[in-house]
TIGU-961560 format. One record per residue (C-alpha): residue number from 1; residue in one letter; x, y, z. Coordinates in steps of 0.001 Angstrom, whole numbers, plus 500000, padded with zeros to 6 digits. Each point is the difference from the previous one (the first is absolute). Layout:
N
[node NUM,'A',[X,Y,Z]]
...
This chain:
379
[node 1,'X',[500000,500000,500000]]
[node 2,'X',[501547,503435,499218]]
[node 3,'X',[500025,503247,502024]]
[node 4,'X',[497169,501534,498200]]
[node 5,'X',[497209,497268,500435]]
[node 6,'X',[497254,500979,502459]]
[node 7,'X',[498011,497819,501871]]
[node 8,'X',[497797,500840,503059]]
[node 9,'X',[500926,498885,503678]]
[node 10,'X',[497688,499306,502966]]
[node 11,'X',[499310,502930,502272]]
[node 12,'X',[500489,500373,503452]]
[node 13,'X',[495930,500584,501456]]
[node 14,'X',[498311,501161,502978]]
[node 15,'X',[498688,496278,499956]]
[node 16,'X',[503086,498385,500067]]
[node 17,'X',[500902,502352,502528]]
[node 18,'X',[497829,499169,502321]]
[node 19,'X',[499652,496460,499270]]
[node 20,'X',[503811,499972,501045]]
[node 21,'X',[499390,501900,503256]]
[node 22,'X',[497956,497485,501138]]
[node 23,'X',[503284,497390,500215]]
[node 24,'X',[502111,502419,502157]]
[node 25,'X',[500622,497985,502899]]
[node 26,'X',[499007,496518,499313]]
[node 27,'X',[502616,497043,499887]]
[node 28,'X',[500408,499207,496225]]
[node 29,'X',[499514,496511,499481]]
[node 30,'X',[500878,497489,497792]]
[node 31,'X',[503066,502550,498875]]
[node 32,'X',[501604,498935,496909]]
[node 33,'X',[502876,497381,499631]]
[node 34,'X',[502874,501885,500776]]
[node 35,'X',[503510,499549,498344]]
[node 36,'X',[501863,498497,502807]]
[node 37,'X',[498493,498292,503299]]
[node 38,'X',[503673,499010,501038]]
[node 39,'X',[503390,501570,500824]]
[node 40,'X',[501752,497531,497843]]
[node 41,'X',[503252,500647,498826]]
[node 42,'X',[499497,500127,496668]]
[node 43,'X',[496677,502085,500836]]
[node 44,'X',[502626,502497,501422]]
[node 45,'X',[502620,500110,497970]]
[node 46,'X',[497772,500497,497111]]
[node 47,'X',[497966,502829,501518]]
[node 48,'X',[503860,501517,500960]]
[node 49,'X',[501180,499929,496340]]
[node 50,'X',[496942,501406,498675]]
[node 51,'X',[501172,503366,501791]]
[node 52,'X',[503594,499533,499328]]
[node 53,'X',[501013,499271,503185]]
[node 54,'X',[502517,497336,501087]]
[node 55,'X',[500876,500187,503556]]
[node 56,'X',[501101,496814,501044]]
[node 57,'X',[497816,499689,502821]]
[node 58,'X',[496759,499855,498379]]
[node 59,'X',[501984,497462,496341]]
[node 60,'X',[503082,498121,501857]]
[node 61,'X',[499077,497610,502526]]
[node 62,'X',[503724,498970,501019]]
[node 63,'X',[500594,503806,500482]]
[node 64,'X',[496684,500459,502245]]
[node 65,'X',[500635,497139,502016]]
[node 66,'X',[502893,502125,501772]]
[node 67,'X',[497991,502690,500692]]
[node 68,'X',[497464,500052,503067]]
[node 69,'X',[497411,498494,497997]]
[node 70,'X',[501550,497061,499479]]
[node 71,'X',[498664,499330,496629]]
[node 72,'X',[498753,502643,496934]]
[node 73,'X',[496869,502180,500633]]
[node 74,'X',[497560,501905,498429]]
[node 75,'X',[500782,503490,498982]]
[node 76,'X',[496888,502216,501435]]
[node 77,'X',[498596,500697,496374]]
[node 78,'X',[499594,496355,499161]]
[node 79,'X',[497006,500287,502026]]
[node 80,'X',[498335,502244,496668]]
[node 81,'X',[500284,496260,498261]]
[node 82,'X',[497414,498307,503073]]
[node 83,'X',[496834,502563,499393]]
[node 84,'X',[498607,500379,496847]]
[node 85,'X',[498060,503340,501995]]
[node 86,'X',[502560,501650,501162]]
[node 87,'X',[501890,499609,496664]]
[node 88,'X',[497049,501920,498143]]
[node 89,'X',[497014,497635,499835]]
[node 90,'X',[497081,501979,500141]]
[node 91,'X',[496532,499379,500621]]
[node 92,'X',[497144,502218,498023]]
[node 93,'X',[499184,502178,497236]]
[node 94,'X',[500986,497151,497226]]
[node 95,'X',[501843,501346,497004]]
[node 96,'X',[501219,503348,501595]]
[node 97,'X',[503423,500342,500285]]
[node 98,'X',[502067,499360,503121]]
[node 99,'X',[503516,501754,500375]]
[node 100,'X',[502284,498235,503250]]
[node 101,'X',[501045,502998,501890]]
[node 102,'X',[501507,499556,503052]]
[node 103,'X',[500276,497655,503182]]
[node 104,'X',[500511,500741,503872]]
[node 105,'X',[502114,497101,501777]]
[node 106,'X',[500251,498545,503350]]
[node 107,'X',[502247,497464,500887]]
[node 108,'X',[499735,497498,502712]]
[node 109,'X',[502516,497353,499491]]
[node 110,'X',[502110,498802,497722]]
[node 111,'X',[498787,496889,497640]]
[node 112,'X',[502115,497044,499884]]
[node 113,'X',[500497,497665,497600]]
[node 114,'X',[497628,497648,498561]]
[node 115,'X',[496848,502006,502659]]
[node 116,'X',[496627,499752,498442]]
[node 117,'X',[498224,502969,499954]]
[node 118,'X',[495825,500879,500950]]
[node 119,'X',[498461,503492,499375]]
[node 120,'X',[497223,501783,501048]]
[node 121,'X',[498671,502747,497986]]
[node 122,'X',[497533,502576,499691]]
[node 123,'X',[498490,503013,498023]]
[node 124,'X',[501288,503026,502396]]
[node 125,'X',[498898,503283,498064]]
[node 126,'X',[499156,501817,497120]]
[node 127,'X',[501212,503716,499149]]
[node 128,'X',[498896,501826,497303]]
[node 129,'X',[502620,502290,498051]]
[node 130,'X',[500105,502346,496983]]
[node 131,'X',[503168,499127,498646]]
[node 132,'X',[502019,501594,497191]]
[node 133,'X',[501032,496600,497987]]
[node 134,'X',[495643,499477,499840]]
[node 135,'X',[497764,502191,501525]]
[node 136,'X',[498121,497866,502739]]
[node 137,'X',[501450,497591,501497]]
[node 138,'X',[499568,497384,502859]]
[node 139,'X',[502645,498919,502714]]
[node 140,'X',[499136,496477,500917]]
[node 141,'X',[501953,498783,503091]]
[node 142,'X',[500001,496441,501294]]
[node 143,'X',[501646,499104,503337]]
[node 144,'X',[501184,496092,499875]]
[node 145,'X',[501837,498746,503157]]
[node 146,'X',[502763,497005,499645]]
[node 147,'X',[500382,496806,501932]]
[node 148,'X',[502244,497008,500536]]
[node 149,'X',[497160,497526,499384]]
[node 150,'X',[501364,497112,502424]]
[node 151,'X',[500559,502344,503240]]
[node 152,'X',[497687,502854,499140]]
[node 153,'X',[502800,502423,500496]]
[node 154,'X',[499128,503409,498584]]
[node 155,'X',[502655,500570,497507]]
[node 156,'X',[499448,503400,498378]]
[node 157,'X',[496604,502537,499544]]
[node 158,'X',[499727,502349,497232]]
[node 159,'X',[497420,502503,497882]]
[node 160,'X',[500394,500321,496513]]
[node 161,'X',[498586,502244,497581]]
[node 162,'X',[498423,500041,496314]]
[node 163,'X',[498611,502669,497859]]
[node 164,'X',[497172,499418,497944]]
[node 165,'X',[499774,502122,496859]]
[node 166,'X',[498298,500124,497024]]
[node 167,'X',[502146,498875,497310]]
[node 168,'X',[498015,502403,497088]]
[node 169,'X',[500806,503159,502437]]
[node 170,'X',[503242,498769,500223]]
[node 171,'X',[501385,499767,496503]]
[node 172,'X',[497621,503057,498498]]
[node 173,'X',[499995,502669,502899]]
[node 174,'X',[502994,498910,502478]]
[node 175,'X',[502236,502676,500211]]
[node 176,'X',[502686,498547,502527]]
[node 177,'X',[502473,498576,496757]]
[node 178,'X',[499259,502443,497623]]
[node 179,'X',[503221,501065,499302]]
[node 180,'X',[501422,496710,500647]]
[node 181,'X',[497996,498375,497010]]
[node 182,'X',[501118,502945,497710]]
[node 183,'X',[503673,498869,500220]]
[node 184,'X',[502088,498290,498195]]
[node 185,'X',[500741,496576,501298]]
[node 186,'X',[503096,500225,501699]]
[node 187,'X',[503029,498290,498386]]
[node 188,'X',[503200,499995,503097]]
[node 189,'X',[503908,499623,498536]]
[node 190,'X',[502395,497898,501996]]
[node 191,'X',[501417,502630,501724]]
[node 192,'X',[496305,500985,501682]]
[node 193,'X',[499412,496125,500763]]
[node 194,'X',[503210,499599,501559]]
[node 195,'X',[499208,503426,502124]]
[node 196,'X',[497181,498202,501401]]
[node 197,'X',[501544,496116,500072]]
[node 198,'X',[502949,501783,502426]]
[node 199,'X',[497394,499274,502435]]
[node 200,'X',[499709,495969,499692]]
[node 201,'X',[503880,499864,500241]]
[node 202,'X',[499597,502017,502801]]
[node 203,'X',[497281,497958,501923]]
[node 204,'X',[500982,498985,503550]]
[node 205,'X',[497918,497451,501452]]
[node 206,'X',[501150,500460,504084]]
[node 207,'X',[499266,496688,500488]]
[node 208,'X',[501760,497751,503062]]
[node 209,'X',[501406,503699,500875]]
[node 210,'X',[497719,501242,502837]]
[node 211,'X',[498959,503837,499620]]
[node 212,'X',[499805,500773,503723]]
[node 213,'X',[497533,502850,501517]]
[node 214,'X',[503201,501235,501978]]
[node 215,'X',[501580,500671,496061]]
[node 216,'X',[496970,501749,498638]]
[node 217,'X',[499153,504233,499700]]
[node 218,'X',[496929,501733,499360]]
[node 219,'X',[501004,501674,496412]]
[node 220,'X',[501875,497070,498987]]
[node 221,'X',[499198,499442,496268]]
[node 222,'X',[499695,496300,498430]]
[node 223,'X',[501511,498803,497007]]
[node 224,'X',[498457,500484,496427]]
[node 225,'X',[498195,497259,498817]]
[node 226,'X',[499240,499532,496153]]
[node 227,'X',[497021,498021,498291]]
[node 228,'X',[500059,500012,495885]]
[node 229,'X',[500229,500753,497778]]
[node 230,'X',[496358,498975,499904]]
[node 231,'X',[499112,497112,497598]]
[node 232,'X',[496975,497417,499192]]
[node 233,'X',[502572,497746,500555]]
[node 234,'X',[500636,501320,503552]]
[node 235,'X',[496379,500345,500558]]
[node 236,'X',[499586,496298,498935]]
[node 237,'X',[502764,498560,502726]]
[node 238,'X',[497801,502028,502777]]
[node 239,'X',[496869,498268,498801]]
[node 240,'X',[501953,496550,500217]]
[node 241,'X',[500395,500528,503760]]
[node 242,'X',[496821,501718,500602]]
[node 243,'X',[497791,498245,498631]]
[node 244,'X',[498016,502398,497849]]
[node 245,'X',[496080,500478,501106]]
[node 246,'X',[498371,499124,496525]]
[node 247,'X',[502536,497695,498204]]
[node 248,'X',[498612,497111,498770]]
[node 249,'X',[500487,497602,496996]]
[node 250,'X',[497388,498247,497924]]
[node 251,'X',[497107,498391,501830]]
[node 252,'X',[500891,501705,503467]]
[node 253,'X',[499860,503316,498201]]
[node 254,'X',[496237,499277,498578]]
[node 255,'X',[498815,499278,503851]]
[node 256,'X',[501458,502937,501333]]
[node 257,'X',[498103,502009,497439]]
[node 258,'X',[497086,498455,500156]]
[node 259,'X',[499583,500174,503677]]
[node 260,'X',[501749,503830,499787]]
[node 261,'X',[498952,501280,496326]]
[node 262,'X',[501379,503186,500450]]
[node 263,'X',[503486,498141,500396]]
[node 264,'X',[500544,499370,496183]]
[node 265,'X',[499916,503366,497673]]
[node 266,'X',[500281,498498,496556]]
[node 267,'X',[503257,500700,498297]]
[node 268,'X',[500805,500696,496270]]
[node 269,'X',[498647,496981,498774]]
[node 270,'X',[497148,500021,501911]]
[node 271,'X',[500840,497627,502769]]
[node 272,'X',[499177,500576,503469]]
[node 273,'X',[503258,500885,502177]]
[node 274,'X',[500853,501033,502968]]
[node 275,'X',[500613,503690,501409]]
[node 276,'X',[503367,499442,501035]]
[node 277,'X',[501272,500374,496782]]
[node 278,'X',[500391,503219,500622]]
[node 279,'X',[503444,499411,501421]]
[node 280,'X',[501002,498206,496836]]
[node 281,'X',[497886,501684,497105]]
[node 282,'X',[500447,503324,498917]]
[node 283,'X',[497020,500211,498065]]
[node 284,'X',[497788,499246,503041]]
[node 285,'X',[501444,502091,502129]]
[node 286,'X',[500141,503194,497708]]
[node 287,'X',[496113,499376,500394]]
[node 288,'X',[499680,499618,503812]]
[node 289,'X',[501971,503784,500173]]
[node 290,'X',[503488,498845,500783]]
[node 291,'X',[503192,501119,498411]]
[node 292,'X',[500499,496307,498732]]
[node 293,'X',[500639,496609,501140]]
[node 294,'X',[501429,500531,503668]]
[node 295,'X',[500707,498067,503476]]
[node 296,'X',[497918,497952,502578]]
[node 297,'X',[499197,502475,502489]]
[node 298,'X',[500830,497276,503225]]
[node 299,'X',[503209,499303,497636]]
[node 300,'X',[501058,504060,501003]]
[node 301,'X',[498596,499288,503220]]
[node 302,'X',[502673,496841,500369]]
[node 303,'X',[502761,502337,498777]]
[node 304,'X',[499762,502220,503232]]
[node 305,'X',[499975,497607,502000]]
[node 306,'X',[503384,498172,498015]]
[node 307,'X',[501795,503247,500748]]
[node 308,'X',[499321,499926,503694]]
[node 309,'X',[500847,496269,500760]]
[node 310,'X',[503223,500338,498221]]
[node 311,'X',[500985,502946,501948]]
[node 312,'X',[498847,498361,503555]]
[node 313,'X',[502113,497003,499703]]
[node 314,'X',[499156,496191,501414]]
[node 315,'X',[499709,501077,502962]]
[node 316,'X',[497067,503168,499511]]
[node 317,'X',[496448,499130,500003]]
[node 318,'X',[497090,502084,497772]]
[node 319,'X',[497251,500902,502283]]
[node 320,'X',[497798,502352,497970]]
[node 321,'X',[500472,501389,495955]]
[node 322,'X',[497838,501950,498349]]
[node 323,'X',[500047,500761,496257]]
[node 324,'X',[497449,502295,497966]]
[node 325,'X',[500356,500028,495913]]
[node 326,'X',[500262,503628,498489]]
[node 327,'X',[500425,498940,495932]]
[node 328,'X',[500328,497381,497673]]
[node 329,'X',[503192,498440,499599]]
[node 330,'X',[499669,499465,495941]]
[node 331,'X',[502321,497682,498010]]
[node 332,'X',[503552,502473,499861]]
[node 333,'X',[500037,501522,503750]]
[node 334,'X',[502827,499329,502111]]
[node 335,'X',[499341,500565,503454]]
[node 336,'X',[502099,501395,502836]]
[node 337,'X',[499231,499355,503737]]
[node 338,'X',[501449,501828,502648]]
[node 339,'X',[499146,500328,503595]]
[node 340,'X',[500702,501772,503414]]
[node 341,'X',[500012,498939,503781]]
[node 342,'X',[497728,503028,501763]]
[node 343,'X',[499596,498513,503014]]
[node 344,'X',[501609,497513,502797]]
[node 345,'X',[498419,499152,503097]]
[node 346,'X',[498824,496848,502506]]
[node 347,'X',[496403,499253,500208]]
[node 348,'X',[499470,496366,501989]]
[node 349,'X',[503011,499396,500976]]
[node 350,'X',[501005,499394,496146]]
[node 351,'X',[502402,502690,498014]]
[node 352,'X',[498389,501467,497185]]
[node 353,'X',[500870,502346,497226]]
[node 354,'X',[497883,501834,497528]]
[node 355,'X',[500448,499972,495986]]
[node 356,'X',[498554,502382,497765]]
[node 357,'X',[500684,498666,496050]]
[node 358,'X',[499222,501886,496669]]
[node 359,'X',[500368,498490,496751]]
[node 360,'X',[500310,501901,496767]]
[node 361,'X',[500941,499060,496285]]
[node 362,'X',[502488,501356,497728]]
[node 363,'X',[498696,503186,499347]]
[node 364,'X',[499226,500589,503819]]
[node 365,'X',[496187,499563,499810]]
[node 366,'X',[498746,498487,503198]]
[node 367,'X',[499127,495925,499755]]
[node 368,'X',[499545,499324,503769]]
[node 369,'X',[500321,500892,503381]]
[node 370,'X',[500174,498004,502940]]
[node 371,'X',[500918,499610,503971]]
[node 372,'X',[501465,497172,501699]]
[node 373,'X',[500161,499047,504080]]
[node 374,'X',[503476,497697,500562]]
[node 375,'X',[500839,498351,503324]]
[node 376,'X',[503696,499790,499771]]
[node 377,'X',[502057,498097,503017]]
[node 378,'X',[501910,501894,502717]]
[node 379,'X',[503316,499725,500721]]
């Protein structure tokens, strides 16, 4: 399908609306199959890659068996790959776009190896907005809480957010990537890549190194992390290790869209498909409003929390993260993630600092921003 075909979307309505409303607060049942119920190695090491992260103690299991864990854990975004809701699942108003936008984290413990995983979840709010990038829009937020299913051990707790637009408004009267559809596409030379690559050479992963309490100063800036440049092959590894939340092949694709209709948006040759091909078509995302085919939103999300775990060493432990999208991250952006301690103190008798994280691409357009609670060891 080229750029200049028009078809019409569903609408967001005062029916739907309200028909939603009436779910705030009620256990959701019967979720959908997530991607992972287990903490399996492989489950982990996959979800790990997708981001681009290798730390040892989440992909070598002779390395992590030296460390206090005594065997390989879960880094605290793998939990994204256990809840199909808090990953951007959403309930209502069938056929209207939903945009992931943002997550608020609390960690309880950490998730060992091989630990199944139970969730609760449920419909927490609804917010309407009038929104540059389509007019009205809808925040959905879910809250799902995380379990060890054998103990019942609360593992982590977290809202996450979707906006619902309407994918006509979007594409015809968004004005939020005006001038970033009117460009040319953006073609880098080596010397601009290897500007930006620096980065990965540079990449410390702290590791068995403990970053004590005692060591750390409000001010104190962390190191630059880089993500790109941005790809559909890149966007394809995260959905590996994800999961995805409407994948499906062949017969398992016809059921979800029979039960969810509004799940399969025919394609150029008229067959139903799913929505997330957004992330992988241009085409189809030109006509949803964004700037082109771009990044998982819990994917960003994932990369936050990479840059804090490899600055907190073994030996740190991620109590709260939150992240909130600002843009598309289209096929081309590099992005650049910095961060700042702005506050140290001891709550509980555990030592805590404060991170405050911004992420921006190459032309210094804001992606992301984000906060982060560590509990760091004492000397």
């Amino acid at each position: 399908m080229n750029q200049t075909t028009h078809r019409e979307f569903p609408k967001i309505t005062q029916e739907g609306l309200d028909d939603l409303r009436q779910r705030i607060g009620k256990k959701i049942e019967n979720t959908v199959e997530p991607w992972c119920y287990e903490a399996t190695r492989d489950n982990i090491r996959h979800y790990a890659h997708g981001i681009g992260d290798d730390n040892p103690l989440w992909c070598d299991p002779d390395y992590a068996k030296t460390t206090r864990y005594g065997d390989i854990i879960a880094l605290p975004s793998f939990l994204f790959a256990t809840s199909r809701i808090i990953s951007g699942y959403v309930g209502g108003l069938p056929g209207v776009h939903a945009m992931w936008s943002g997550a608020d984290w609390t960690w309880e413990k950490p998730i060992a190896r091989n630990t199944e995983i139970a969730t609760e979840a449920w419909l927490k709010d609804l917010v309407e907005h009038d929104t540059r990038f389509a007019g009205r829009a809808v925040q959905q937020i879910y809250h799902v809480d995380f379990f060890d299913a054998k103990s019942g051990d609360k593992l982590a707790g977290a809202d996450s957010w979707c906006f619902r637009t309407e994918r006509n408004h979007a594409s015809q009267k968004g004005t939020k990537y005006t001038d970033v559809k009117n460009r040319e596409p953006r073609v880098y030379t080596q010397e601009e890549l290897d500007s930006f690559t620096k980065y990965y050479e540079q990449e410390e992963i702290r590791g068995a190194t403990p970053r004590y309490w005692d060591d750390v100063t409000e001010g104190e800036a962390l190191p630059t992390m880089v993500k790109g440049p941005m790809t559909v092959t890149g966007f394809i590894a995260y959905a590996q290790g994800w999961g995805g939340l409407y994948i499906r092949a062949n017969k398992l694709a016809w059921q979800l869209q029979q039960k969810h209709p509004g799940a399969g948006i025919k394609n150029r040759f008229g067959i139903p498909d799913c929505p997330e091909r957004v992330h992988w078509e241009e085409d189809f995302a030109l006509e949803v409003g964004a700037p082109g085919a771009y990044d998982y939103g819990p994917e960003r999300c994932s990369w936050l929390t990479h840059h804090i775990t490899n600055w907190m060493g073994d030996d740190g432990f991620l109590r709260q993260a939150k992240c909130q999208v600002r843009r598309h991250n289209p096929e081309g952006d590099i992005i650049l993630i910095n961060g700042e301690v702005v506050r140290k103190y001891e709550e509980d008798g555990k030592y805590l600092v404060e991170i405050r994280q911004q992420a921006v691409q190459q032309d210094e357009e804001l992606s992301a921003i984000g906060s982060a609670i560590v509990e760091l060891p004492k000397r």
